[in-house]
N, C-alpha and C positions, 0 to 999 in steps of 0.2 A: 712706811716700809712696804714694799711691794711682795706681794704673795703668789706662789706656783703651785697651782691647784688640778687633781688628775682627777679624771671620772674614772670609776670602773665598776665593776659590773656586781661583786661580790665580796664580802665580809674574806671569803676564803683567798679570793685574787690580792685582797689588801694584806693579806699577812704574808703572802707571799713576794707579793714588792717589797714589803717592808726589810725582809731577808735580804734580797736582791743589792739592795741600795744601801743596807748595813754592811754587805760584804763586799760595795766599790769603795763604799768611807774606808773600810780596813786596809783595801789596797792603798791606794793614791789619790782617790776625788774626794773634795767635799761636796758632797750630795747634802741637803743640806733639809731633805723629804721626810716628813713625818707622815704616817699612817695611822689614825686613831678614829674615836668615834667620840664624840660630833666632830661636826668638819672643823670650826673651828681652832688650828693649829699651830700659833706662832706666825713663821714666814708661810707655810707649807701648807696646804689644805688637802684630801681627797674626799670623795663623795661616792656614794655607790648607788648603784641604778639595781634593780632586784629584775636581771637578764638585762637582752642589750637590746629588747624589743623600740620602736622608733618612739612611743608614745613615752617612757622611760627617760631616753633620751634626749625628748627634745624639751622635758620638764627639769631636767637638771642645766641646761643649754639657758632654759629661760631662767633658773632661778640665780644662775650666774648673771644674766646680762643686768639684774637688780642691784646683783652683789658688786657687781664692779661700779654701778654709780657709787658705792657706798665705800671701798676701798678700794687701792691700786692693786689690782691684779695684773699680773705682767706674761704669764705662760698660762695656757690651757694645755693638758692632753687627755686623749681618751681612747684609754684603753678596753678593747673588749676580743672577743672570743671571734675567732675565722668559723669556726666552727666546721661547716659543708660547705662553706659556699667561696666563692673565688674571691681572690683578690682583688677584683678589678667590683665584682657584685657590691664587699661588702665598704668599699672605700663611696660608691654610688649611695649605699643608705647613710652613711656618713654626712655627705655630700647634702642629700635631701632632707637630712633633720638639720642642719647649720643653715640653709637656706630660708627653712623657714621661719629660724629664728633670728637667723642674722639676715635678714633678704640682700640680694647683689652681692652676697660675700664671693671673694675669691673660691675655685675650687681646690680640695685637696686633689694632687695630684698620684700622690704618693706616700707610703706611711715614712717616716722620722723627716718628714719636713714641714715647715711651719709656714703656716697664713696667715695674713694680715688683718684680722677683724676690727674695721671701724664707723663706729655707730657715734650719732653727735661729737664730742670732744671727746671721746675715750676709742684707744688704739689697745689691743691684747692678739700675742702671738699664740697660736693654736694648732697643735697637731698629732696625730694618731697611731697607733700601735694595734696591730690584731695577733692576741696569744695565738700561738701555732708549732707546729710541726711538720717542717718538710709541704707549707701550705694548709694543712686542714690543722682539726682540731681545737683542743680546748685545753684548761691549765691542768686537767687529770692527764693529757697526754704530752703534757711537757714534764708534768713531776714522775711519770713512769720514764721515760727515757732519762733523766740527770738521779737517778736513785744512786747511791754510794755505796749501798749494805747490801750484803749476799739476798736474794729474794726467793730462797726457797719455795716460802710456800705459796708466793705470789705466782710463782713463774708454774706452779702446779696447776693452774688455774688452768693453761694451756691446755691440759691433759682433760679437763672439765669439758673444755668449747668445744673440742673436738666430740666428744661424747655424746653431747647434746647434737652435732653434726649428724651423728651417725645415729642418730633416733630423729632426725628430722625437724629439728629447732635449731634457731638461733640466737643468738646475743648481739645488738648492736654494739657496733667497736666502742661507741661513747660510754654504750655501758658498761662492757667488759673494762675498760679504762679506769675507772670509777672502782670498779670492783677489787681490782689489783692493785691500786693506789691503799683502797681503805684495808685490803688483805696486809699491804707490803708493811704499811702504818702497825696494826694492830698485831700481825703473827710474828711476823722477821725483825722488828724494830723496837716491841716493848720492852720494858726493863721489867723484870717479876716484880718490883716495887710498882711500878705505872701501873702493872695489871689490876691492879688491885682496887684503882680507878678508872679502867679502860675507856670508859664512853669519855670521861671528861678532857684524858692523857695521849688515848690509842686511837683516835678515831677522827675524822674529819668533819666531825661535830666540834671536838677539842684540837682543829688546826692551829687554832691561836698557839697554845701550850706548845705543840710540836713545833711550828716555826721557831719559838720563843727558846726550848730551854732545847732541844736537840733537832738543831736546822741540819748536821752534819750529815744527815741521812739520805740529802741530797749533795749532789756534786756542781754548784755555785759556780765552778771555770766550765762546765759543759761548753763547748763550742755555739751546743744552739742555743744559748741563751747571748751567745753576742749581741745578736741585732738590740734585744731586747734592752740590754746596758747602753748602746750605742740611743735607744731612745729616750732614757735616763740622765744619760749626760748631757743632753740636749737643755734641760733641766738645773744642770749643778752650776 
C-alpha cells in the first residue's frame, strides 16, 4: 500500500496541518493524512526538520530515498516557512538540497506542482508549499490573520510597539507575530478552567491541546489559506 509523506518543519506546523486537513475531510475530501509522531503512520507519514535550514533538509530528503527502497512511497511534499525571503530565492534552496540528493532531478518550478523523482527502479512525485502571507512570513502570521475570537488584548499589543517606537526600540514583526499569537492563545481565548493549566492548555507550548480540543479559534475558510488546501488535495 503506498504512502504520502510531507516534511515540515515543526511539531507546531504539524498540528496545524493536522486541523487544516480535518476540516477538508468535514467538507468534501477524503484527505486521507495523518500527523503524528513517529512518522510511521498507516497510509500517511510526516517528518519534521527542527527549521527549514538546508542541512535539515537535505537529511530528511536522504532518509526518505532509504525509506522508499523499503516501501512504496508515491507523494512527497515539503512544506516550510517563506519566511523574508522571496519566492523565487526560497523554491532555489529547495531546488539545491533535492539536487543533491536526488542529482539530475527535474527542477521545481513552482510551489503546488509536482516532479518526477527517479532513481534506479523507483519513481515518486514531489512537491512544495512555503507557509505565508501575502508572500513573507511564517505560521505565527498565518494564525494572527485567520484568528475567529475578538483579540482584545492581543491587538493591545499594538499600543505596546508603538511605545517602544517612541523610546527608540523595536520589535521584529516575526516577533511581535509570535507575541500576539501566544497573547491571543492565552488572554482572549482561555477558558478559566484551561487557566488553571495554562502553559500545558493556553500556550504555544500546549498547541497540540489548542488545535485538538478548541481549533475554532481560528477561521479554517480564511481565503488565505486556499492555496494552502489546494496543496493538500494534491495529496487526497
Amino acid at each position: 500500500m503506498s504512502s504520502n509523506i510531507l516534511i515540515v518543519e515543526s511539531k507546531n506546523d504539524k498540528y496545524f496541518f493536522d486541523a487544516i486537513i480535518s476540516h477538508l475531510n468535514r467538507i468534501n475530501r477524503n484527505c486521507d493524512i495523518e500527523i503524528k509522531t513517529p512518522i510511521l503512520i498507516a497510509n500517511n507519514d510526516y517528518q519534521l526538520m527542527n527549521g527549514s535550514k538546508a542541512a535539515e533538509l537535505e537529511k530528511a530528503l536522504k532518509d526518505f530515498k532509504a525509506d522508499i527502497q523499503k516501501r512504496e512511497i508515491e507523494k512527497i511534499g515539503i512544506v516550510v516557512d517563506i519566511d523574508n525571503d522571496s519566492k523565487e530565492a526560497k523554491i532555489k534552496f529547495i531546488n539545491d538540497c533535492i539536487q543533491r540528493i536526488f542529482p539530475d532531478s527535474p527542477l521545481i518550478n513552482n510551489t503546488n506542482e509536482f516532479i518526477n523523482l527517479s532513481f534506479d527502479e523507483f519513481n515518486v512525485s514531489l512537491a512544495c508549499y512555503f507557509t505565508n502571507v501575502n508572500g513573507q512570513g511564517e505560521l505565527e502570521t498565518l494564525l494572527k490573520l485567520i484568528k475567529s475570537s475578538d483579540s482584545i488584548f492581543a491587538d493591545c499589543l499594538e499600543s505596546w510597539k508603538n511605545c517602544l517606537q517612541n523610546q527608540g526600540q523595536e520589535i521584529k514583526p516575526k516577533d511581535f507575530d509570535k507575541l500576539w499569537v501566544n497573547m491571543y492563545i492565552r488572554f482572549d481565548t482561555c477558558s478559566k478552567q484551561d487557566k488553571k493549566q495554562a502553559e500545558r492548555k493556553c500556550s504555544m507550548s500546549g498547541f497540540d491541546y489548542v488545535m485538538e480540543e478548541k481549533a475554532d479559534i481560528w477561521n479554517f475558510d480564511h481565503p488565505v489559506l486556499d492555496d494552502l488546501k489546494k496543496f493538500f488535495k494534491m495529496f487526497c
